[in-house]
N, C-alpha and C positions, 0 to 999 in steps of 0.2 A: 509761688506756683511756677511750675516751668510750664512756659506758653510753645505747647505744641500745637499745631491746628488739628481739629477734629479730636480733642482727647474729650472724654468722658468731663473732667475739671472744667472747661471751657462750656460745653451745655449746661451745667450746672449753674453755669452765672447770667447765662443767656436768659435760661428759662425764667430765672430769677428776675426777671427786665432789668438787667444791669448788674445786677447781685449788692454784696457789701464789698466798700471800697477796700473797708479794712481787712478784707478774709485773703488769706494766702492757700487756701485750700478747702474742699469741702470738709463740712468737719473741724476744722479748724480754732484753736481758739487764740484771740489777739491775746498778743504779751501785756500783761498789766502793770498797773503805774503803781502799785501800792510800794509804802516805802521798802518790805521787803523783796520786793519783789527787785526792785529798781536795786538795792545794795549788792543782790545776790546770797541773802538771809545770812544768819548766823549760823558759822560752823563750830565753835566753839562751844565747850559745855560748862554750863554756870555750876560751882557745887553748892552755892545758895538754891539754885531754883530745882523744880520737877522735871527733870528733863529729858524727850522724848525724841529718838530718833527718827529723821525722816531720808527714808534711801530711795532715791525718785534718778530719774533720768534726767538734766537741765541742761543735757549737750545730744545730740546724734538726735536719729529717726524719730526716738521719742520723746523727744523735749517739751512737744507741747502737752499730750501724757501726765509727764513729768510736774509739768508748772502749774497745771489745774489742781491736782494732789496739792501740789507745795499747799497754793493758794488758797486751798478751802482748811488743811491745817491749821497753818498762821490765824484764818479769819475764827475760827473754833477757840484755839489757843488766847486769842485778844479777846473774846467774850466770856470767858472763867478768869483771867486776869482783870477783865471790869468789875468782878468779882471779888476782886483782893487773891485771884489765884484758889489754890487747893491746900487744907492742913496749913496754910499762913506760907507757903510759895506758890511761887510766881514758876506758870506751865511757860517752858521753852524747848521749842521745836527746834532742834541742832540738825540742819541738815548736811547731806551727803550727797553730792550728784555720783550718781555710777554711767554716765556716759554711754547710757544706752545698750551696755554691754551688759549681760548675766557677771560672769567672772569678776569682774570689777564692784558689781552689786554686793556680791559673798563677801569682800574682800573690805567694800564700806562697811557691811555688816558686824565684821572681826574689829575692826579699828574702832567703831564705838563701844564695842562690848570689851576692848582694851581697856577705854576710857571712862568704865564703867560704867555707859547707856548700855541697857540689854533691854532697853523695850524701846517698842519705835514701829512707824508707820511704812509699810509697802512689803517686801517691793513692788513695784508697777506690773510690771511684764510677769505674765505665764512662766515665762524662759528664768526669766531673774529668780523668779520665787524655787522653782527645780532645783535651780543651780546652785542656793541654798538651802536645800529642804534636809539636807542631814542636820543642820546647827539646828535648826528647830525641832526636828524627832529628836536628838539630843540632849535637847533641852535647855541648852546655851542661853535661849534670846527667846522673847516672846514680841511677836509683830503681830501686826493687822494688817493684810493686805486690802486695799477699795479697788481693785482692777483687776488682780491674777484668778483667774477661771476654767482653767482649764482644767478637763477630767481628767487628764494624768495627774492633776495636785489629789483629786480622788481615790485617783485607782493606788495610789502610794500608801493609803491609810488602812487598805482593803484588807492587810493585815493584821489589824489590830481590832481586836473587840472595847473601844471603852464606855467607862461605865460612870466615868466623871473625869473633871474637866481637870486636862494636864499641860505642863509646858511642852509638851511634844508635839506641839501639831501646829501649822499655820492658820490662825484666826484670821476669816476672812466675810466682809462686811454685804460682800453679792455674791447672787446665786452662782454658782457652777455653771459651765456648758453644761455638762451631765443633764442635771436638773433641768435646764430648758428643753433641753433635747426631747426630754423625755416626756416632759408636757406635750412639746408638738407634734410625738407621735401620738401620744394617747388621744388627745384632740383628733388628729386628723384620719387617725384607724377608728375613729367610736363607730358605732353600729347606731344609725338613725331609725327612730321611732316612725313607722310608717305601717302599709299595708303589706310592702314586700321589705322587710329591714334590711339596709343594705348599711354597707361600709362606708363614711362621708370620703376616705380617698381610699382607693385601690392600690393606687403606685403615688409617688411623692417624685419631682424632678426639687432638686434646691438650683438656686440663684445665692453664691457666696461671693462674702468679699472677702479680699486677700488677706485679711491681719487675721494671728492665729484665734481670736475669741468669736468670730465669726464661723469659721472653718471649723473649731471644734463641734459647734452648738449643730452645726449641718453635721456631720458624722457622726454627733451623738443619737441624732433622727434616722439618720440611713441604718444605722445599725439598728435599733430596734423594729423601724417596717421589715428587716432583713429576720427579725429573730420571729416575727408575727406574719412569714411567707408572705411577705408583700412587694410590689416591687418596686426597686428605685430607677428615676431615668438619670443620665449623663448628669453632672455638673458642670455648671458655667460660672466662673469665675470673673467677677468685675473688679474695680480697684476705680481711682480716681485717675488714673492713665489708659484706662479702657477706653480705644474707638470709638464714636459714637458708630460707625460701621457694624464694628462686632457686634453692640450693643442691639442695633436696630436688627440684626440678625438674630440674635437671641430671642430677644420678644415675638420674631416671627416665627420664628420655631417653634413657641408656646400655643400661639395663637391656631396656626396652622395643626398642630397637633388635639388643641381642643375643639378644632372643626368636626375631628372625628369620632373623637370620646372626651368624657369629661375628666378631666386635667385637675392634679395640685400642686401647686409648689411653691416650695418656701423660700423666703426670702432672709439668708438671713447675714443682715449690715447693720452699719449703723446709719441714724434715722438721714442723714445726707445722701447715702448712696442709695438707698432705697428709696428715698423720694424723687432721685432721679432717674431710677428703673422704672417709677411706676408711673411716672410720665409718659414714658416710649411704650410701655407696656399699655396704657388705657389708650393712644394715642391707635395701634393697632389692633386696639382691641373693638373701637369704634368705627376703624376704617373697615373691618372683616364685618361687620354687625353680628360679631360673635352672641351668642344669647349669654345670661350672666350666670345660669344655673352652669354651662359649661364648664366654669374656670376658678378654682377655688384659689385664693391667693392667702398664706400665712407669713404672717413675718415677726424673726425674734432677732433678739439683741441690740433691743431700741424699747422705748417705753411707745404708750400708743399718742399721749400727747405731744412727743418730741417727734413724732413722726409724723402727726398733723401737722405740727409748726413748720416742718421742713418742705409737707408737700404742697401749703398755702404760698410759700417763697417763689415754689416754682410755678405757680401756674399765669397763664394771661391772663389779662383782665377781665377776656370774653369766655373763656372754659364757663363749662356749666354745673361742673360738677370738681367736687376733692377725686385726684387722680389716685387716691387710695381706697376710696367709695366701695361701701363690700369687702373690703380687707380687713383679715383674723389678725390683733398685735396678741404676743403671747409672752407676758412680763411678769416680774417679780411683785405680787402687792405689795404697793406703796402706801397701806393703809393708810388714815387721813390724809386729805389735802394742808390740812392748816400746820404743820411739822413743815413741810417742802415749802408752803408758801412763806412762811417764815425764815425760812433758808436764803430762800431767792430772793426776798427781801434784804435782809445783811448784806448778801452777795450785791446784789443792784449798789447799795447805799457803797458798800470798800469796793468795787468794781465796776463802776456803769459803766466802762464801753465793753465788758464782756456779756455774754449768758451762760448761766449754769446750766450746768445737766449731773446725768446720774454719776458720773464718776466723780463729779467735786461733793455732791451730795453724800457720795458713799465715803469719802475720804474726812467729810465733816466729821460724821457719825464715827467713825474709826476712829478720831482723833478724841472726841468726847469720852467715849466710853477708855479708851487707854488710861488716858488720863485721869479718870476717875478711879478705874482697877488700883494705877498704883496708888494715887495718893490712899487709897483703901488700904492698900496692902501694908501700909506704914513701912513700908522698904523700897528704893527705887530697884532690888536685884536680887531680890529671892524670887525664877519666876515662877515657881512651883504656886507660890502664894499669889502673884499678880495671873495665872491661869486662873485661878480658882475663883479670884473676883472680878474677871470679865464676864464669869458662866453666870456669877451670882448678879451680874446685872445686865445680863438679857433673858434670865429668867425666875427672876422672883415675882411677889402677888401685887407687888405695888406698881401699877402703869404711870411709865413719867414721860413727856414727850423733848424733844429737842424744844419746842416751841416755847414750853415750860421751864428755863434756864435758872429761874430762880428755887423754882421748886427741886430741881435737877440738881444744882449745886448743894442744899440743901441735903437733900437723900445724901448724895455722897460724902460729905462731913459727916452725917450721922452714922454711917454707914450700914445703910438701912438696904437689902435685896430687891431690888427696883428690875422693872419690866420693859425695857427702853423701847421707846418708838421714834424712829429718828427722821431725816430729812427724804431719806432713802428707801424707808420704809419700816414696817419692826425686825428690829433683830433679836432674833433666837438662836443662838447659837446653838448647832451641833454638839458632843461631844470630841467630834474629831472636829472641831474648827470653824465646821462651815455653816452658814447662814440660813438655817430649817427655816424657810418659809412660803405661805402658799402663791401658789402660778396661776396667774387669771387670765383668762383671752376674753379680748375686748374687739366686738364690729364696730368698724366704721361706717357713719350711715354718708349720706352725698354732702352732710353738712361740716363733716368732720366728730361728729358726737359720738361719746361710745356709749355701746350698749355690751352689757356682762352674757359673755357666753358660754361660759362655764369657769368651776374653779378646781382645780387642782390642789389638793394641799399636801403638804412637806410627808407625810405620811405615804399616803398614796405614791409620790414620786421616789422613794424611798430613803428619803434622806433627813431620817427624823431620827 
C-alpha cells in the first residue's frame, strides 16, 4: 500500500482496529504459497495431458486479479486429476502472464493457439477480452472468461441472432454489467404497492469505484432511469486513494440532500470500498438523525455476504448496528450455499492464509466446465465442437453441482448433458456466451441477515 496520510486505504485499516497485517490494500488478496504458485506455474504444454490455457495478468496493476484466477484453476485442475484426470489425461493448466496489458493478452492468446492450446481460461480484464474479441467471433479459440463484464463484450454480439451454441462468442462464467445494471434500475424504478403508488426512487445519484466493472454496472443503471425519464444525480467516484476529506464530503452531500427529499443511490464497488463508504455514510447519517425512510441505499458488484464480512471488519466494538443495516445488495443467484461452501472449503485447506470470493469461485467453475467440454469433445481443437459441449453442460436435464465431483466427473466420462451448478452459482449459458441467470436483491437487516427482496430472472433482464 502507499502510505499516504488521509487516504481512503488508511481508514480502511483504522476502522478495521488495526486491519490485516498481511493486506497490502483493500481488496486485496495475499500471494499464495501453493507450490504453483511459489514456481510461477507451468508454461509449457504437455501433449500427453488435456491442456488448457490460462491468460491472466501475473505482473502490473492487475496481478493480484490475475493470481486468484491462476489459483482457483490449478485448485479445479488438481481435484479432476485426484480423479485420474479426464478420458485417462491428466488436465494441465499452461499459463501465460499478459502483464496487465490487453495487447499482450491477444498476443498470449495467438502463441497457445500456435502451440495448439485453442481453449483456455480468461482473459481477466474487460480491456483484455475486447482487445481479443475478433479471434473469438472468428472462431480461432474458445475461452471462458470468470472476471470480463462489461457491456461493450455485449453490445459486440448485438449483432448476431443465435440460435445455438458457437465458437464465436466469448463464454463467460459472471453476469455482465448490463445485467446488473439493469436489475438495479428495475428494483429501484418499481412502483410500490400502497394507497398513493409511487415510484421506490425518483432520481438515482451512484457512488462508483474507479475500476472499469464498477463504472460500467453505474452507467448501465443511469442509462435506463434516463430511458424511464427519470433522474440521475452527479457521480462521485472513490478508489482506495480517495481522501477521507472528499469522502466525508460525499456522504454529506447525500445526507444533506435527503434532508430535503427522499434520496437513492447506488453504490456500486466491490465489497471493501463500500464497506468503507458505508461507515462514513451511517456515521453521518446518525449525526443528522436523518429518518431511514429518507435514504434508500443499493449496492451491486459485491455479493451481500462479502459485503457483510467486509462491513463487520470495519466496525468498533461499541457500534450498534452493521453500518450496511437497510442496505439493497443486488447479485447474481448463487443458488445453493453447499456448491460455495464446498469451494471455500478446498480453497481454506490449498490456501489458508487467503479468502476466497467470487472471482476465484467463478474462475473455478470456468475451469471445470472447460475442461469437461473438451475432454467431451474428444478433440483438444475442433472449437466448433468444444462450443457445443460447454452449452450442452450448462444446460441439460441432469443437475450436477461442483460440490458433487464424483458424480460431476462421472457425467463427463459418460458424456451425459448435465445442468451445472457451480461454486459461483448455476450456469446457463447464453447463446451468445453469457451467463443467463437470475438477479436477486437481498436487505440487510441490523444483524447483517438477508432477507429476499425480490427476484429478477435472466428473462426479465433480457439476457436469456
Amino acid at each position: 500500500m502507499t502510505m499516504r496520510t488521509g487516504l481512503l486505504s488508511i481508514a480502511l485499516l483504522a476502522l478495521a482496529c488495526g486491519g490485516r497485517a498481511d493486506d497490502t490494500s483493500p481488496g486485496s488478496t495475499p500471494a499464495t504459497t501453493s507450490p504453483e504458485s511459489s514456481s510461477g506455474a507451468d508454461t509449457k504444454v504437455d501433449p500427453e495431458a488435456l491442456n488448457l490455457g490460462l491468460v491472466v495478468p501475473l505482473t502490473g496493476p492487475d496481478q493480484k486479479l490475475g493470481e486468484r484466477i491462476r489459483d482457483a484453476s490449478m485448485l479445479a485442475a488438481e481435484q479432476l486429476n485426484a480423479f485420474g484426470g479426464l478420458r485417462g489425461k491428466r488436465v494441465k493448466i499452461v499459463v501465460r502472464d499478459d502483464a496487465s496489458d490487453p495487447s499482450t493478452s491477444r498476443r498470449r492468446i495467438l502463441e497457445l493457439a500456435g502451440e495448439g492450446v485453442v481453449v483456455g481460461i480468461g482473459p481477466a480484464t474487460s480491456r483484455a477480452a475486447l482487445a481479443s474479441l475478433d479471434l473469438f467471433r472468428a472462431g480461432k479459440v474458445v475461452y471462458v472468461s470468470p472476471s470480463a463484464t462489461a457491456r461493450e463484450l455485449d453490445d459486440a454480439d448485438a449483432d448476431a441472432k443465435r440460435t445455438s451454441f458457437t465458437p464465436t462468442v466469448l463464454f463467460r462464467t459472471r453476469a455482465s454489467d448490463r445485467v446488473l445494471g439493469t436489475a438495479v434500475a428495475q428494483w429501484a424504478s418499481a412502483v410500490l404497492d400502497g394507497p398513493t403508488p409511487l415510484r421506490r426512487c425518483i432520481s438515482i445519484g451512484t457512488v462508483r469505484e474507479t475500476e472499469p466493472s464498477a463504472m460500467s454496472i453505474a452507467e448501465a443503471t443511469k442509462l435506463r432511469f434516463t430511458l424511464l425519464s427519470l433522474r440521475t444525480e452527479p457521480d462521485v467516484d472513490i478508489s482506495r486513494d480517495t481522501p477521507v476529506s472528499v469522502l466525508r464530503d460525499a456522504v454529506t452531500a447525500v445526507v444533506q440532500r435527503a434532508m430535503k427529499e427522499k434520496t437513492c443511490v447506488l453504490v456500486a464497488a466491490s465489497a471493501p470500498i463500500a464497506a468503507a463508504y458505508a461507515r462514513f455514510l451511517s456515521q453521518a447519517v446518525e449525526v443528522a438523525a436523518l429518518p431511514p425512510a429518507q435514504l434508500t441505499v443499493v449496492a451491486a458488484g459485491t455479493t451481500a455476504a462479502d459485503l457483510v464480512r467486509e462491513a463487520r471488519g470495519t466496525m468498533d466494538p461499541e457500534t450498534r448496528y452493521l453500518p450496511v443495516a437497510g442496505w439493497t445488495v443486488l447479485a447474481v443467484d448463487r443458488g445453493s450455499t453447499v456448491e460455495r461452501a464446498a469451494f471455500e472449503s478446498a480453497w481454506g485447506s490449498k490456501f489458508p492464509a487467503t479468502v476466497s470470493d467470487e472471482i476465484a469461485a467463478s474462475a473455478y467453475d470456468a475451469t471445470l466446465l472447460l475442461a469437461g467440454a473438451t475432454a467431451r469433445a474428444f478433440t483438444p481443437t475442433d472449437t466448433g465442437v468444444i462450443a457445443s459441449e460447454l452449452g450442452a453442460m450448462s444446460r441439460g436435464r441432469s443437475r450436477v453441482t461442483a460440490a458433487g465431483l464424483t458424480d460431476l466427473v462421472a457425467r463427463f466420462q459418460a458424456n451425459e448433458d448435465v445442468n451445472y451448478d457451480g461454486a459461483s452459482g448455476p450456469i446457463d449459458f447464453s447463446f451468445a456466451g453469457r451467463v443467463a441467470n437470475d438477479v436477486v436483491a437481498w436487505q440487510l437487516d441490523v444483524e447483517g441477515a438477508l432477507h429476499g427482496d425480490g427476484r429478477y430472472t435472466a428473462a426479465e433482464l433480457g439476457d436469456e
